[in-house]
C-alpha positions as CSV (number, residue, x, y, z in Angstrom):
1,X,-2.0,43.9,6.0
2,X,-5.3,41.9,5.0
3,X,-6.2,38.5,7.2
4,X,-5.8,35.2,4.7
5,X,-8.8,34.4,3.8
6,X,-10.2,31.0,5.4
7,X,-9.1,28.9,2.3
8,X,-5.4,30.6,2.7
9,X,-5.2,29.7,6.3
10,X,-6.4,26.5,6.4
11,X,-3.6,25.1,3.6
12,X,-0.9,26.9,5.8
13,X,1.7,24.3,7.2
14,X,0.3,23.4,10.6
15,X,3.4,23.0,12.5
16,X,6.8,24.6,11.5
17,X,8.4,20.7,11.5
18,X,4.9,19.2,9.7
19,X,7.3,18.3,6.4
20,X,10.0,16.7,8.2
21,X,7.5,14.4,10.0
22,X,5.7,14.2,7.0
23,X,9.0,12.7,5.2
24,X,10.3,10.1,7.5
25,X,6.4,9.0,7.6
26,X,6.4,8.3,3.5
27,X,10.4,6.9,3.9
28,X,9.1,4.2,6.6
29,X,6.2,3.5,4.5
30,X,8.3,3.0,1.4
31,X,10.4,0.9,3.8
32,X,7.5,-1.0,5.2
33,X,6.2,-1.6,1.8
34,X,9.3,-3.5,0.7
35,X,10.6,-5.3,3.5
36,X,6.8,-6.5,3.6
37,X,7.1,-7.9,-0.1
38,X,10.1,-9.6,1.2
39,X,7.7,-11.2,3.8
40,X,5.3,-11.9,1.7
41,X,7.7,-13.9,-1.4
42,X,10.1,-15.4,1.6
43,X,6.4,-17.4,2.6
44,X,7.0,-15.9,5.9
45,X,3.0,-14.3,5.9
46,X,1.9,-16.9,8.4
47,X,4.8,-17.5,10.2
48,X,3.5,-15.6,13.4
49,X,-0.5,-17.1,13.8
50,X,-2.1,-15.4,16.3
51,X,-2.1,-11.1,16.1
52,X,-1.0,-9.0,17.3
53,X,1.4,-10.4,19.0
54,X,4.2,-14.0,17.5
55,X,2.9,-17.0,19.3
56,X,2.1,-15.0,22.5
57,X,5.2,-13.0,22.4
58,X,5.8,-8.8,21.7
59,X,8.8,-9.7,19.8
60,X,9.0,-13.2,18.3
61,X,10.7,-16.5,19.7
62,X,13.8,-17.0,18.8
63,X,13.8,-21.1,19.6
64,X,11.1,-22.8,19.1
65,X,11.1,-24.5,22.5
66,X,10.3,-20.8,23.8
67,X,6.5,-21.0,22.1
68,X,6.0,-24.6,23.2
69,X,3.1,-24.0,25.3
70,X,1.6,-21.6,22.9
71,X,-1.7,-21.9,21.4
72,X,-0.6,-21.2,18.2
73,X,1.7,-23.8,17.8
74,X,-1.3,-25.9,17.5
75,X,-2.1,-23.9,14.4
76,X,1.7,-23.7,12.8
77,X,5.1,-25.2,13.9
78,X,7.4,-22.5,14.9
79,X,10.1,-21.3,12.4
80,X,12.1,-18.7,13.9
81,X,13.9,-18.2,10.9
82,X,10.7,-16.7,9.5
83,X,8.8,-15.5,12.5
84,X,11.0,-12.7,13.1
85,X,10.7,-11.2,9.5
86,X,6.5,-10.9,10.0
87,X,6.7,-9.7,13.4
88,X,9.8,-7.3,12.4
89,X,7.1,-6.0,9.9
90,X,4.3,-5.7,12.2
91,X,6.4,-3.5,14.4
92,X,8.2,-0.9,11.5
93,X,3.9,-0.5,10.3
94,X,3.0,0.2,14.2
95,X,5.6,3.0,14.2
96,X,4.4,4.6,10.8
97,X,0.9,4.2,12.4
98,X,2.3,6.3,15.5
99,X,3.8,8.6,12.9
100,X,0.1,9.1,10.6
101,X,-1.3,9.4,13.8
102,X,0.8,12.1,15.2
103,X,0.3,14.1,11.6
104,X,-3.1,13.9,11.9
105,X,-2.5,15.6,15.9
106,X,-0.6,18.3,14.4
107,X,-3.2,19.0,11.4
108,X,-6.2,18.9,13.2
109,X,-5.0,21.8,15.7
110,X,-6.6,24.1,12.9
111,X,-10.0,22.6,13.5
112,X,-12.9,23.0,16.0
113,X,-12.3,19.8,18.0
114,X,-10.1,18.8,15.7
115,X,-7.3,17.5,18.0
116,X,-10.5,16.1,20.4
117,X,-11.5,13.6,17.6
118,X,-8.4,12.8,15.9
119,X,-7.7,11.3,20.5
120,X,-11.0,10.5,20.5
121,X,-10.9,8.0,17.2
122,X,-7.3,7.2,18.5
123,X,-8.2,5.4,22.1
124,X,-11.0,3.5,20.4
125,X,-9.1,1.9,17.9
126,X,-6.4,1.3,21.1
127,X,-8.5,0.1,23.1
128,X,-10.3,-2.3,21.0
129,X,-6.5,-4.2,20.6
130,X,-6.8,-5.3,24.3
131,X,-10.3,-6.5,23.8
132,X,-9.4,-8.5,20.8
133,X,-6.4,-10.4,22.4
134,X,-8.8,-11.6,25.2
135,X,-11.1,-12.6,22.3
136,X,-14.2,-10.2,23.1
137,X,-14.3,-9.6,19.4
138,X,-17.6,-7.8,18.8
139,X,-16.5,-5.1,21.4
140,X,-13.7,-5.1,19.5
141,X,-15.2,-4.7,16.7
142,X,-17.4,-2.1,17.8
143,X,-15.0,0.2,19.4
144,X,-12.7,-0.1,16.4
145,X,-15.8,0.9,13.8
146,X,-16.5,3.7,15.9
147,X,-13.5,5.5,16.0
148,X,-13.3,5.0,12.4
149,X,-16.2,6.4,11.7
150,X,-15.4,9.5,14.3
151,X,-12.3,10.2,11.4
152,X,-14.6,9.7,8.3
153,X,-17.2,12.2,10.1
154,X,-14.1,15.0,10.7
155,X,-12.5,14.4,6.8
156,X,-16.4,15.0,5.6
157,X,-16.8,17.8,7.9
158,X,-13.6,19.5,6.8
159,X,-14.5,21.5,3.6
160,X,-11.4,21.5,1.3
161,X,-8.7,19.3,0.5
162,X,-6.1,20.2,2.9
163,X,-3.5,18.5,5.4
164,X,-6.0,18.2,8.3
165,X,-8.6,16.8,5.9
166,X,-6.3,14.4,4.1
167,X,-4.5,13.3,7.1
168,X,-7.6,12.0,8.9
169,X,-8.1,10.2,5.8
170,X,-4.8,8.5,6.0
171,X,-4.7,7.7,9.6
172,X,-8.6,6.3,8.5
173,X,-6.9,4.3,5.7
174,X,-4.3,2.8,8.2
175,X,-6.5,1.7,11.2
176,X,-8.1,-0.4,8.4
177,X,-4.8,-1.7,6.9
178,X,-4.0,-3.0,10.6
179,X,-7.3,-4.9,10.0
180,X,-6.3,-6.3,6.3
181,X,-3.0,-6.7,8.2
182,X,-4.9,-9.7,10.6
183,X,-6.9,-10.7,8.7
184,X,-4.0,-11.8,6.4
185,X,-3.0,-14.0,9.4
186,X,-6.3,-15.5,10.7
187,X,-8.0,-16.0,7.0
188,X,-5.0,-17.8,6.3
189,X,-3.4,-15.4,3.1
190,X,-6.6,-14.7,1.5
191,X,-6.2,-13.5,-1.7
192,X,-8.6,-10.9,-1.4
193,X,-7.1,-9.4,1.8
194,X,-4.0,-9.8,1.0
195,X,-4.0,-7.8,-2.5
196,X,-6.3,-4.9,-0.3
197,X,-3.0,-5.3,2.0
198,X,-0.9,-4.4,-0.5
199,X,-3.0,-2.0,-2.1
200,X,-3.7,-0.3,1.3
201,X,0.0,0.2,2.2
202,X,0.8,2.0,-1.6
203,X,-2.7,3.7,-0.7
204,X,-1.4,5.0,2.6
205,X,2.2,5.7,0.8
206,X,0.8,8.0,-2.0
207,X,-1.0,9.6,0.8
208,X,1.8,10.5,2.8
209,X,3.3,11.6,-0.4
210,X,1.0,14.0,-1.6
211,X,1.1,15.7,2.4
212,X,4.9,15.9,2.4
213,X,4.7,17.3,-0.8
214,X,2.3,20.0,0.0
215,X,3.7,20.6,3.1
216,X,7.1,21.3,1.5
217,X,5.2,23.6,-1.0
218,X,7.3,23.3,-4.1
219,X,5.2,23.6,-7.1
220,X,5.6,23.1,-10.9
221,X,3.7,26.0,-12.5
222,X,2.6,25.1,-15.9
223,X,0.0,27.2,-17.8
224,X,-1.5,23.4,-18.7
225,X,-1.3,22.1,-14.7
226,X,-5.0,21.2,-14.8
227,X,-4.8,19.0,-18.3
228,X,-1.5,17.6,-17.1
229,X,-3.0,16.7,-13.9
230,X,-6.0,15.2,-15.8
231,X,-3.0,13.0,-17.7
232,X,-1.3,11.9,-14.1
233,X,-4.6,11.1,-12.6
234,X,-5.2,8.7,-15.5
235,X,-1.6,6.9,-15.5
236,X,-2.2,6.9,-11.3
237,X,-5.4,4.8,-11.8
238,X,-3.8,2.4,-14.8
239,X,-0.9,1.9,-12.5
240,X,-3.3,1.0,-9.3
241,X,-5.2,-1.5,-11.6
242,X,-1.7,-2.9,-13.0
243,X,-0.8,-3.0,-9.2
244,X,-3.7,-4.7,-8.0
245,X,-3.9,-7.6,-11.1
246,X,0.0,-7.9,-9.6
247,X,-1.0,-8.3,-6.2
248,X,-3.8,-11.2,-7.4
249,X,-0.7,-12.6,-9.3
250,X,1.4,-13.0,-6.2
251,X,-1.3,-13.6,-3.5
252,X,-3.0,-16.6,-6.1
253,X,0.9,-17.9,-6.5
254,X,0.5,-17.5,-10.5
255,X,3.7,-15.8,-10.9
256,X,5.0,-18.9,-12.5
257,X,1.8,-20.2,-14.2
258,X,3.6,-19.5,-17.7
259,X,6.1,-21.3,-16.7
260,X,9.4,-19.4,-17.5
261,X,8.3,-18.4,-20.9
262,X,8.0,-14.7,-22.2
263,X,6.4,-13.4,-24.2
264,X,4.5,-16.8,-25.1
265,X,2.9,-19.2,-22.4
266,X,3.8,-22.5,-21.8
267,X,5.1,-22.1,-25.4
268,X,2.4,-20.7,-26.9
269,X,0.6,-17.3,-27.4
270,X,-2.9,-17.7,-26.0
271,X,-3.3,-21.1,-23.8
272,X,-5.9,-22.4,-22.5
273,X,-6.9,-20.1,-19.7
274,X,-10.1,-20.1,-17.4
275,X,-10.5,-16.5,-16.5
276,X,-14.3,-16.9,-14.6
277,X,-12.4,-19.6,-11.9
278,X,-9.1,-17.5,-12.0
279,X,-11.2,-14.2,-10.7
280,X,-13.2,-15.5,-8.2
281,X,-12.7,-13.2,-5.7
282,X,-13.8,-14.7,-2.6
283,X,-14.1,-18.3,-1.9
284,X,-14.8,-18.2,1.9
285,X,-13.2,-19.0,5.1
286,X,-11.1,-21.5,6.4
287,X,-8.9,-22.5,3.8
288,X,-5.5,-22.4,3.9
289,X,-4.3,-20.5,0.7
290,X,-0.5,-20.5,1.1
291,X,0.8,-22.1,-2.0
292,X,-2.2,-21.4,-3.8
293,X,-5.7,-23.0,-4.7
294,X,-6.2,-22.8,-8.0
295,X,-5.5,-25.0,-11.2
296,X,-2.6,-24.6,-14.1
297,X,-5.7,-22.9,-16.2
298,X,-6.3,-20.1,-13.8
299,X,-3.6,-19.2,-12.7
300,X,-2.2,-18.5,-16.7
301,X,-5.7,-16.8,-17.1
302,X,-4.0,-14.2,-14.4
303,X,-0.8,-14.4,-15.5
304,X,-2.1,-13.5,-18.7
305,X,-4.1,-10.8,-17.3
306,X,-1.6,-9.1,-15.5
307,X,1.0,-9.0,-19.1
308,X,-2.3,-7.6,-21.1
309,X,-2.9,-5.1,-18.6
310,X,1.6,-4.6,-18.4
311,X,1.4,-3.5,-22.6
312,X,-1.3,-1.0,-21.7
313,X,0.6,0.6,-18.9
314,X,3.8,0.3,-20.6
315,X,2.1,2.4,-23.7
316,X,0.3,5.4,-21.8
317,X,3.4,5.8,-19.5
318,X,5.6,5.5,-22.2
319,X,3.5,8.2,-24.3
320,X,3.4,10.9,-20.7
321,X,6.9,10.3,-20.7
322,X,7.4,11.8,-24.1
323,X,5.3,14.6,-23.6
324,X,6.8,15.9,-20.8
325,X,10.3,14.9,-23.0
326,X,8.7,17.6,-25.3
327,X,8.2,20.1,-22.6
328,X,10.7,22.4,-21.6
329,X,11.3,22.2,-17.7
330,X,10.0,18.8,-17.5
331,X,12.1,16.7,-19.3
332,X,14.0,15.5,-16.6
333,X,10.7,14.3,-15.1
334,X,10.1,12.6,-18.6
335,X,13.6,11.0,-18.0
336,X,12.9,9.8,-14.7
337,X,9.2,7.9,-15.9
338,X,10.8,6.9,-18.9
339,X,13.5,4.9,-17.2
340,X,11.3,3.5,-14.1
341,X,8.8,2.8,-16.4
342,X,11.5,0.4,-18.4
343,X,12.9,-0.6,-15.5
344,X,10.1,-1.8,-14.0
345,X,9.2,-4.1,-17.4
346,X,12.3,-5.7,-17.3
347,X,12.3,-6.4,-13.8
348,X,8.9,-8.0,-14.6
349,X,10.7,-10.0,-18.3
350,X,13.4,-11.2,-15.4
351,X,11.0,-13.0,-12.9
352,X,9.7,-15.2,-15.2
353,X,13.4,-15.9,-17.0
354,X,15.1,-16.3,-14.2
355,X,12.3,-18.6,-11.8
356,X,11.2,-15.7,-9.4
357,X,14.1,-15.0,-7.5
358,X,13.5,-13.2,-4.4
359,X,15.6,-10.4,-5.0
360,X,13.9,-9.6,-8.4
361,X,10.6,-9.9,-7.1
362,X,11.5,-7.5,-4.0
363,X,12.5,-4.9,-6.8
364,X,9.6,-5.3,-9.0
365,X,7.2,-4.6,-5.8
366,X,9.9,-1.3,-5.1
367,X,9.7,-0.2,-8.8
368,X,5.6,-0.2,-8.5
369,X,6.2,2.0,-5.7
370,X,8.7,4.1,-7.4
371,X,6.3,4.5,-10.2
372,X,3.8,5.4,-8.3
373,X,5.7,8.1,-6.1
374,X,6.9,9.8,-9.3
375,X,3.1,10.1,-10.5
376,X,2.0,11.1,-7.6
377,X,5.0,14.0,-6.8
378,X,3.8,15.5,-10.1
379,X,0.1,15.6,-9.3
380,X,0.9,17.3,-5.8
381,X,3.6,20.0,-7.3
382,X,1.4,20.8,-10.4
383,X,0.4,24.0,-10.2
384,X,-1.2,27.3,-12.3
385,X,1.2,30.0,-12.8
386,X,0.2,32.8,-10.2
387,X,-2.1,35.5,-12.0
């Protein structure tokens, strides 16, 4: 029997139980992706100040008379009511970090040094958490740079697209969502950092996704895969910008800045609406941004922004939806983005009709997801048929 060639044995599954871990990594981060919207709407993002630990404390305090000598409390009065949902989160994205970093273990055992950096890039990043809690923060810094840049070396270095490759990338992308993560907390809900938060967690999720998916090795063959994925790819990147104009809705507290009209504004089609203040995307450091910054005018201007951007989603999803309708073998796939794809609209239609109640707004950040796993399933399990 012929050897595989290079290419053949480096897409092989490295490690019999690779998918399994693989799928209770990209269930966590769907997991850690909602529960962290419901942070996020509950106004619970600041309710542990310091990082990473809740006013000193691994877990969180569960009186507030148990943080009183704290030097957070000088920063925010204790609400245990809310301090337990951040840290709760904190904890759930350490574990899938344990997980992307355990992946990337398994899938570098296929390299030269492969396993050597993926440890090596690991104990920086670990040890520059220490160093940060006693405030040596350009150490810190340093440390956590380097070992970043030790898993950016190995993802260049490995050739092709495969597990190893991608799952350096991933574990890459999460060291710097722990970062986005704290500096949520210590630049006081930036709106910046905390849309890259939210875009670095789907980021992570379709990551984890596309390895599962791979690793399971259950492909679509279509004798139009490539133009089809060309269509995906497309809808991915309309989705991510629909995503992030979301995320600048919610993290600029604009959600409401129509008031609860739809589809007019504040009773009218196009009102006034300042769009250079409304996308200002950094305004510096230091000010406390829960609650929002910005005037009635800016924040419609991305309201506004976000429903634009909604119809031209809506109308390319809807439209790849069809065609797959038309397609035999794919129509329950055309089924499934057709009725996310509404879904997800009206759940948007209901936020502003019904005042942004939590539970809507949870579901509308879980139906991005959704969206985005379905998009991102086909673009994995697309395939050529075999010649």
């Amino acid at each position: 029997m012929a050897s595989p060639t290079p290419r053949a044995a480096s897409v092989r599954t490295p490690y019999r139980h690779f998918h399994r871990i693989a799928w209770l990594a990209v269930a966590l981060a769907l997991g850690v992706i909602v529960f962290g919207a419901f942070v996020r709407l509950s106004n619970a993002g600041l309710s542990c100040p310091d990082w990473p630990t809740c006013y000193g404390r691994a877990a969180w305090p569960t009186h507030a008379s148990q943080a009183v000598d704290h030097a957070a409390t000088a920063i925010r009065a204790v609400e245990p009511h809310k301090a337990w949902r951040e840290q709760l989160h904190r904890h759930l994205a350490a574990t899938l970090g344990g997980l992307v970093f355990l992946l990337a273990l398994l899938a570098a055992r296929r390299r030269r040094f492969g396993i050597a950096q993926v440890l090596a890039a690991g104990l920086l990043v670990g040890a520059s958490i220490p160093l940060y809690m006693r405030a040596d923060y350009t150490t810190a810094a340093v440390l956590a740079v380097a070992g970043e840049l030790i898993l950016l070396a190995a993802a260049i270095r490995w050739s092709n697209m495969d597990l190893s490759r991608i799952s350096a990338l991933t574990l890459m992308v999460i060291v710097f969502q722990a970062l986005l993560g704290m500096w949520t907390v210590t630049w006081l809900l930036k709106p910046i950092v905390v849309m890259g938060h939210l875009l670095g967690g789907l980021t992570i999720f379709a990551m984890l996704l596309w390895m599962a998916w791979r690793a399971t090795d259950l492909p679509i063959r279509l004798a139009d895969a490539r133009r089809l994925k060309r269509l995906v790819i497309a809808a991915i990147v309309l989705l991510g910008l629909q995503i992030a104009l979301g995320g600048w809705v919610s993290s600029n507290y604009a959600a409401l800045a129509c008031g609860n009209d739809f589809p007019t504004c504040v009773g009218r089609w196009w009102p006034p609406a300042n769009f250079q203040e409304g996308f200002v995307l950094w305004r510096g450091i230091g000010v406390d941004y829960e609650g929002g910054i910005l005037d009635g005018a800016s924040r419609i201007a991305i309201q506004m922004a976000h429903r634009i951007m909604a119809v031209v989603v809506f109308v390319y999803l809807m439209w790849l939806a069809l065609r797959f309708l038309r397609m035999p073998g794919m129509r329950g796939w055309g089924t499934v983005l057709a009725v996310l794809t509404l879904a997800q609209v009206a759940l948007g239609i209901a936020n502003v009709h019904l005042g942004l109640p939590l539970h809507v707004a949870v579901a509308h950040n879980a139906g991005a997801a959704l969206l985005l796993a379905a998009l991102v399933t086909l673009l994995a399990r697309f395939r050529e048929p075999k010649v």
